[in-house]
C-alpha positions as CSV (number, residue, x, y, z in Angstrom):
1,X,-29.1,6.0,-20.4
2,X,-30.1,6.5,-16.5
3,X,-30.4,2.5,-16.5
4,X,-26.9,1.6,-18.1
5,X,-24.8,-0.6,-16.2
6,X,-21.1,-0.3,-16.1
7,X,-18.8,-2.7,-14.5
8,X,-14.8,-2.0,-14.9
9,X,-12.8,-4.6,-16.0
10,X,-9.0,-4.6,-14.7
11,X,-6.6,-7.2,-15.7
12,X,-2.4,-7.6,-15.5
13,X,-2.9,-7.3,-18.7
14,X,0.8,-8.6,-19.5
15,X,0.1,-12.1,-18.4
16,X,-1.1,-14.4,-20.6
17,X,-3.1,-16.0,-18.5
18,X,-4.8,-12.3,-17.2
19,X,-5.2,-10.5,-20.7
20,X,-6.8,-14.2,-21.8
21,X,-9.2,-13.9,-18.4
22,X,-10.1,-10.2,-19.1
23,X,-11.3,-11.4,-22.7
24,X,-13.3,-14.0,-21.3
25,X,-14.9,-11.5,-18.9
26,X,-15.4,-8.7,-21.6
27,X,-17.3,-11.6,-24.0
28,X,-18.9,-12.7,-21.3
29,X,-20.2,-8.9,-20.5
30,X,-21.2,-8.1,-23.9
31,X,-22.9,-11.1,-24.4
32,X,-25.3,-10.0,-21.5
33,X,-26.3,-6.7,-23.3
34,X,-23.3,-4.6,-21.7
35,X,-20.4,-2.4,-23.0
36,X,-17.3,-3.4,-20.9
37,X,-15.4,-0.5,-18.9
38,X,-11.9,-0.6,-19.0
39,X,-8.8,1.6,-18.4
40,X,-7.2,3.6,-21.2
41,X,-3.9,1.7,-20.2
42,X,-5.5,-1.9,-21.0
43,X,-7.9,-0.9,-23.9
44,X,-5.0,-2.0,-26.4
45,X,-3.7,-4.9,-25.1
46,X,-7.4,-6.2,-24.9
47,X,-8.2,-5.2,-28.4
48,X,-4.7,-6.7,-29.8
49,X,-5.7,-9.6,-28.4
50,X,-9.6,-9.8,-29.9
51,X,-10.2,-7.1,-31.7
52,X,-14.2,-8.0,-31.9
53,X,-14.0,-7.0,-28.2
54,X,-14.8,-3.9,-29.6
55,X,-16.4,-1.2,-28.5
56,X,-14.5,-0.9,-25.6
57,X,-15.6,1.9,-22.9
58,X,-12.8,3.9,-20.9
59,X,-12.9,4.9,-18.0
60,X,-12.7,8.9,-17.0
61,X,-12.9,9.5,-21.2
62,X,-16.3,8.2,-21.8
63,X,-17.3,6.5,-18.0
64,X,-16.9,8.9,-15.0
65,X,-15.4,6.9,-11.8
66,X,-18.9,7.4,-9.9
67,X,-20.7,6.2,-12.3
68,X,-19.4,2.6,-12.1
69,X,-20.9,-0.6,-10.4
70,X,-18.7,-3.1,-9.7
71,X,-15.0,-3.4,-10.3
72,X,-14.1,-7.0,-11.9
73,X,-10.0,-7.4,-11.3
74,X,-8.5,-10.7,-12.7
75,X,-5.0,-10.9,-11.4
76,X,-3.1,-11.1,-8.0
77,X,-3.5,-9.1,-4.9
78,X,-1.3,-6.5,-6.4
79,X,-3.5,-5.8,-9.1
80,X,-6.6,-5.6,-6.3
81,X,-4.3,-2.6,-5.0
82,X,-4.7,-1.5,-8.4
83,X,-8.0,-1.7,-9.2
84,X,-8.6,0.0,-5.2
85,X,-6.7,2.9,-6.8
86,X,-8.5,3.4,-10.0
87,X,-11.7,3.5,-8.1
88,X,-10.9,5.7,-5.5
89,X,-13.4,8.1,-5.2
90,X,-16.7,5.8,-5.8
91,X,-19.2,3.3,-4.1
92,X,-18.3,0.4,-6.6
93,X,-16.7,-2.6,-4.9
94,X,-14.0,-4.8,-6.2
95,X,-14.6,-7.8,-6.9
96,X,-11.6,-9.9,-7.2
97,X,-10.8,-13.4,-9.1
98,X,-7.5,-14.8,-8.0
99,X,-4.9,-15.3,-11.2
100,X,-1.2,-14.8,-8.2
101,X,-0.1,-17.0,-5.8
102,X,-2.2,-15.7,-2.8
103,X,-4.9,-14.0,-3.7
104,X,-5.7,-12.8,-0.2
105,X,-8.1,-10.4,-1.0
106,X,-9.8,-12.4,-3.9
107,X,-12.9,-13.7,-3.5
108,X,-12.9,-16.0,-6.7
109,X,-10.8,-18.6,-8.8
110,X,-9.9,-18.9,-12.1
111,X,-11.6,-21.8,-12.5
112,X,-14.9,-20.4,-11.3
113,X,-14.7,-17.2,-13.5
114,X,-17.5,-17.8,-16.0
115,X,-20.0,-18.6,-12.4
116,X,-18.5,-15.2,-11.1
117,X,-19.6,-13.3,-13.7
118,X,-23.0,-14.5,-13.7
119,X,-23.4,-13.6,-10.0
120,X,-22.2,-9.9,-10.6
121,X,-24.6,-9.4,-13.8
122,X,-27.0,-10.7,-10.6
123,X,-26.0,-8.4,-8.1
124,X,-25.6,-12.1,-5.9
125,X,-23.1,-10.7,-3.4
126,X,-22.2,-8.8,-0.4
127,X,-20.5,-6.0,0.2
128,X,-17.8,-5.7,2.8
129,X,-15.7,-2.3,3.7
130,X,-12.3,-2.3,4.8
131,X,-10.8,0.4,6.7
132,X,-8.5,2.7,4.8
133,X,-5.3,4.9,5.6
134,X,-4.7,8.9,5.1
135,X,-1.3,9.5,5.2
136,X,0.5,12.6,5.3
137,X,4.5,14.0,5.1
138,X,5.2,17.1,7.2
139,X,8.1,19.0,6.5
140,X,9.3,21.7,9.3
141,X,5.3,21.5,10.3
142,X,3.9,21.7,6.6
143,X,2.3,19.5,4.9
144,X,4.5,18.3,1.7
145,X,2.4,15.0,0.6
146,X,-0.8,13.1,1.4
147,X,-1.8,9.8,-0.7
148,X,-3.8,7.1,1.3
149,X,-3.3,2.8,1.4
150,X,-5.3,0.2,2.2
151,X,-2.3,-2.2,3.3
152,X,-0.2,-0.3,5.0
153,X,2.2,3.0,4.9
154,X,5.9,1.9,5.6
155,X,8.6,4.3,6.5
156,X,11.8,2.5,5.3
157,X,15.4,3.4,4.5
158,X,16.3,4.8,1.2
159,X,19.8,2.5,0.9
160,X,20.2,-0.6,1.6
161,X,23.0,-0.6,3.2
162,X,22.3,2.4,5.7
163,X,20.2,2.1,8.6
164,X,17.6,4.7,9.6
165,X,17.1,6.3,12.7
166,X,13.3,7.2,13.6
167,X,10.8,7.9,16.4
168,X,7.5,6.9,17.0
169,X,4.8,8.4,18.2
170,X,0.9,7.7,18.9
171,X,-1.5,10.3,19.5
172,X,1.2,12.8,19.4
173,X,3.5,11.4,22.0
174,X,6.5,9.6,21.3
175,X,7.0,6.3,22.5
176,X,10.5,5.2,21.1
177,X,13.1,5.9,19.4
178,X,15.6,3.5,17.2
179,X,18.1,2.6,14.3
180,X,15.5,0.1,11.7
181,X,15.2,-0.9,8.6
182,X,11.5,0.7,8.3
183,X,8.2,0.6,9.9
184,X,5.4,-0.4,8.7
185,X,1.7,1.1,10.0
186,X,-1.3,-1.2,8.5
187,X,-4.5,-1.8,8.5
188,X,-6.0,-5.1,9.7
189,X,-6.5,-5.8,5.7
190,X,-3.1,-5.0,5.5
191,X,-2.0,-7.1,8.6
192,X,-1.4,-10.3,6.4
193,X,0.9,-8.6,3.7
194,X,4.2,-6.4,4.7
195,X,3.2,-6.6,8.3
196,X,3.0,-9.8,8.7
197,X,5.9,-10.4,6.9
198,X,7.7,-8.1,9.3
199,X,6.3,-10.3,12.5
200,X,2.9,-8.3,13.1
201,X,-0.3,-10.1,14.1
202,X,-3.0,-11.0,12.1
203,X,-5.6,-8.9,12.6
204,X,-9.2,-10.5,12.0
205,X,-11.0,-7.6,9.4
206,X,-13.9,-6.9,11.6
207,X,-11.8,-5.7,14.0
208,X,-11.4,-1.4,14.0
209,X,-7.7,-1.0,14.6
210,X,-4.3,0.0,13.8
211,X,-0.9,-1.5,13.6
212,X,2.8,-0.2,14.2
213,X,5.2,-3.1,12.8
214,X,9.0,-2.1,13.1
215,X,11.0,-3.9,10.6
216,X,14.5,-5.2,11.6
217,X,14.6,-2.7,14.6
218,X,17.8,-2.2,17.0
219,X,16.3,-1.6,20.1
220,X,14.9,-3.5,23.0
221,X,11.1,-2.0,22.8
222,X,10.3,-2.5,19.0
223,X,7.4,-4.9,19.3
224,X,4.5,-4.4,16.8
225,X,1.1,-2.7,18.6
226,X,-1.9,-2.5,18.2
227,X,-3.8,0.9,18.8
228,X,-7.6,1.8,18.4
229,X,-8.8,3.1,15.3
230,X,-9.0,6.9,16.2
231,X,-5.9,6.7,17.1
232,X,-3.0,8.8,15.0
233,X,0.3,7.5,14.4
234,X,3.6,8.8,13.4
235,X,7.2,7.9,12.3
236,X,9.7,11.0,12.3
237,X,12.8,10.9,10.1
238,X,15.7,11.9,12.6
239,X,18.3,14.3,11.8
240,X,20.8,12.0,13.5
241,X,19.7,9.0,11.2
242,X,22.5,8.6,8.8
243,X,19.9,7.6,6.0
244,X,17.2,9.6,4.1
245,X,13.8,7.7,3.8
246,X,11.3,7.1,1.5
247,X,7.5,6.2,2.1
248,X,5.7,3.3,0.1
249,X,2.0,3.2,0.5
250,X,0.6,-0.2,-0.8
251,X,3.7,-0.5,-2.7
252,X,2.2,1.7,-5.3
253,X,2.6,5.5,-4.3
254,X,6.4,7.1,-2.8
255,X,8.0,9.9,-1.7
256,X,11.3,10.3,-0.9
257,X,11.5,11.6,2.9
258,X,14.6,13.9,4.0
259,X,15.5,14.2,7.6
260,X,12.8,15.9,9.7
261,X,10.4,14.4,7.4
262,X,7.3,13.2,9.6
263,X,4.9,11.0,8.0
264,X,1.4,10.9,9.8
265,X,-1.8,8.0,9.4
266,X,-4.4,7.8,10.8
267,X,-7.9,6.3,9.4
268,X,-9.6,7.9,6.2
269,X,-13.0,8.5,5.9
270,X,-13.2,6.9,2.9
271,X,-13.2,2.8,3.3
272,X,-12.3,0.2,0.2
273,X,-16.1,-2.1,-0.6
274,X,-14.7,-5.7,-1.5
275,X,-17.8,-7.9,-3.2
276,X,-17.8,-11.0,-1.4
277,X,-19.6,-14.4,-2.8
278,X,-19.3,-16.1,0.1
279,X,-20.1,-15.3,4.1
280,X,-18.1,-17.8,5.7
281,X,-15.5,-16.9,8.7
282,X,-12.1,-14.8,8.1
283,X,-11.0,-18.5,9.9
284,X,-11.9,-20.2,6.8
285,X,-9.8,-18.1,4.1
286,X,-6.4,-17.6,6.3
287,X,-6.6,-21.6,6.6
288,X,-7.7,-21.9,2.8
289,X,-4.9,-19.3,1.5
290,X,-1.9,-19.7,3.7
291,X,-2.3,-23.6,3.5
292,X,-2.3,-23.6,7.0
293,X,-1.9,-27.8,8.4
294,X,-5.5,-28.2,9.8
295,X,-5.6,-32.5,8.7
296,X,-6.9,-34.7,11.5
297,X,-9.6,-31.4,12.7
298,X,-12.4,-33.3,14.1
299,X,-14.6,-30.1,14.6
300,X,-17.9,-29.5,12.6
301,X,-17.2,-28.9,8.8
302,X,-17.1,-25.3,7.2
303,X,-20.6,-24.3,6.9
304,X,-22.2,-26.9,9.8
305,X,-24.0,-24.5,11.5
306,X,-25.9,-26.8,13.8
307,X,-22.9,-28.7,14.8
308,X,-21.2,-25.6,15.6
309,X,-23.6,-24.3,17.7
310,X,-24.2,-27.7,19.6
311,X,-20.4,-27.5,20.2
312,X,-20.6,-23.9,21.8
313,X,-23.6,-24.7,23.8
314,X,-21.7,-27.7,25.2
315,X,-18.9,-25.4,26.0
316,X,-20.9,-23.1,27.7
C-alpha cells in the first residue's frame, strides 16, 4: 500500500539487554498497526526470542532500502555505524537509543525507549545531516577501492610492531612526510571518536570541515588540521615505509594497502540524517556524554533562553 509505513529496527542483537530492547520496539510497532522492518541477519535472533513477533519484514527481500522512514537502532555508537551502513542509499534518518557506554551519536536512553517510540510513530523530531566521507585507494594511478565513512578513514600500519612511513597531502600537494602509527582523516562527527582519541579537536557538527589526525607520528610537523570542506586529502603508502598498510573506514570496511597505495577523501555527496528529539546546543551533549566537571556553573540553566540572552546583551 502507497500509505504503508516502514521503520527498520536494528539491534546488537547478541546483548541481552539489545535483543530484549528490539522486542520491546517491534511490540511496541505492531501494536500501532505496523509490520516491523528488520535485517535478514537479526530476523532469527528476534523471533527465538518471541516468536509472536511474527511477521517480521526484511529488509531488501520484502522492503526496498528507499522505501524506509526512519531507522530505530538500539545499541552503542557502533551499531549507529551499522545501522548508517544498512541505510546507505536512502532519506530515512537514524534514530538512535543509547544501550553502550557513550552513545555519542544517540539521541535517546534506554529508560526513555517506550516515549521514543511514541514520538517516531509521530514524526515529533528533527532531522539533522552530517557530512560524510568518499574514500578512494589508488594503485600506480588506478583506482583499486572506494567505500565511504562517516567517522573517519584511518591509514594505519598493518603490524604492530612496524612503523609506517607516509606522506600527506591536501589538495594535491604534499605537506609532510613521516614514520606513524596511522592517520586518521574525520569528519567533525567523527572528531569525538578515533580522532580525538589520537589528540584532534573537537569539532562542533555545524561546522563544514575536515580533519588530518596523525597518530603516534615521528616527526616535528605532525599536528592535527583542519581544512575546508572542499578540500581533498590524501595519505600515500611509501615505498621506503618498511610496513604495508591497511585502511579502516568507521571501523567497519578494510583494505589492505601495499606500498604506493594512495588512499584519497574528500566529502561525499551523500550526507548521514540523524533524528534528533531535542534542539538543544552540541555544548549540552559533549558536557552530558563525556561527563565533563561543569559543578559550581552559575550561568543560566540548559534551556533558559531569556537568561541567556540577558547575559549576551550584557556582554555586548
Amino acid at each position: 500500500m502507497a500509505d504503508e509505513r516502514h521503520l527498520l529496527v536494528v539491534a546488537h542483537t547478541g546483548r541481552e539487554e539489545s535483543l530484549n530492547a528490539a522486542v520491546q520496539v517491534c511490540r511496541l510497532l505492531r501494536a500501532a498497526g505496523l509490520t516491523p522492518v528488520v535485517a535478514e541477519s537479526e530476523r532469527d535472533d528476534l523471533l527465538a526470542a518471541a516468536p509472536d513477533l511474527e511477521p517480521l519484514a526484511v529488509l531488501g527481500a520484502e522492503v526496498a532500502t528507499h522505501d524506509l522512514e526512519l531507522v530505530i537502532v538500539l545499541g552503542g555508537d557502533g551499531t549507529i555505524l551499522r545501522a548508517a551502513e544498512l541505510a546507505r542509499g536512502c532519506d530515512a534518518p537514524l534514530l538512535g537509543v543509547n544501550l553502550g557506554h557513550v552513545g555519542f551519536l544517540a539521541e535517546a536512553e534506554r529508560e526513555d525507549l517506550e516515549e521514543t517510540v511514541a514520538r517516531a510513530l509521530a514524526r515529533d523530531y528533527h532531522v539533522e545531516e552530517r557530512m560524510t566521507l568518499a574514500v578512494r585507494v589508488k594503485v600506480e594511478g588506478e583506482v583499486v577501492y572506494e567505500t565511504w565513512a562517516l567517522n573517519e578513514a584511518t591509514v594505519e600500519k598493518a603490524s604492530r610492531e612496524r612503523s609506517l612511513e607516509v606522506a600527506i597531502e591536501v589538495d594535491q600537494r604534499p605537506l609532510s612526510t613521516f614514520g606513524c602509527d596511522g592517520v586518521v582523516m574525520s569528519t567533525p562527527t567523527g572528531s569525538t571518536a578515533y580522532a580525538f582519541s589520537g589528540g584532534g579537536p573537537v569539532v562542533w557538527p555545524s561546522v563544514e570541515a575536515l580533519l588530518f589526525v596523525p597518530l603516534s607520528a615521528h616527526a616535528l610537523f605532525a599536528r592535527p588540521l583542519v581544512v575546508g570542506p572542499d578540500s581533498a586529502l590524501a595519505v600515500e603508502v611509501l615505498d621506503r615505509s618498511v610496513g604495508a598498510g591497511v585502511l579502516w573506514c568507521d571501523g567497519r570496511r578494510t583494505f589492505d594497502l601495499p606500498h604506493g597505495a594512495r588512499v584519497v577523501a574528500r566529502r561525499s555527496e551523500q550526507p548521514v540524517r540523524l533524528a534528533r528529539l531535542a534542539q538543544g546546543p552540541f555544548s549540552e551533549r559533549l558536557v552530558r556524554k563525556f561527563a565533563l566537571p561543569v559543578s559550581g556553573w552559575r550561568g543560566p540553566h540548559p534551556g533558559d533562553e531569556r537568561a541567556a540572552g540577558e547575559e549576551g546583551a550584557r556582554e555586548a
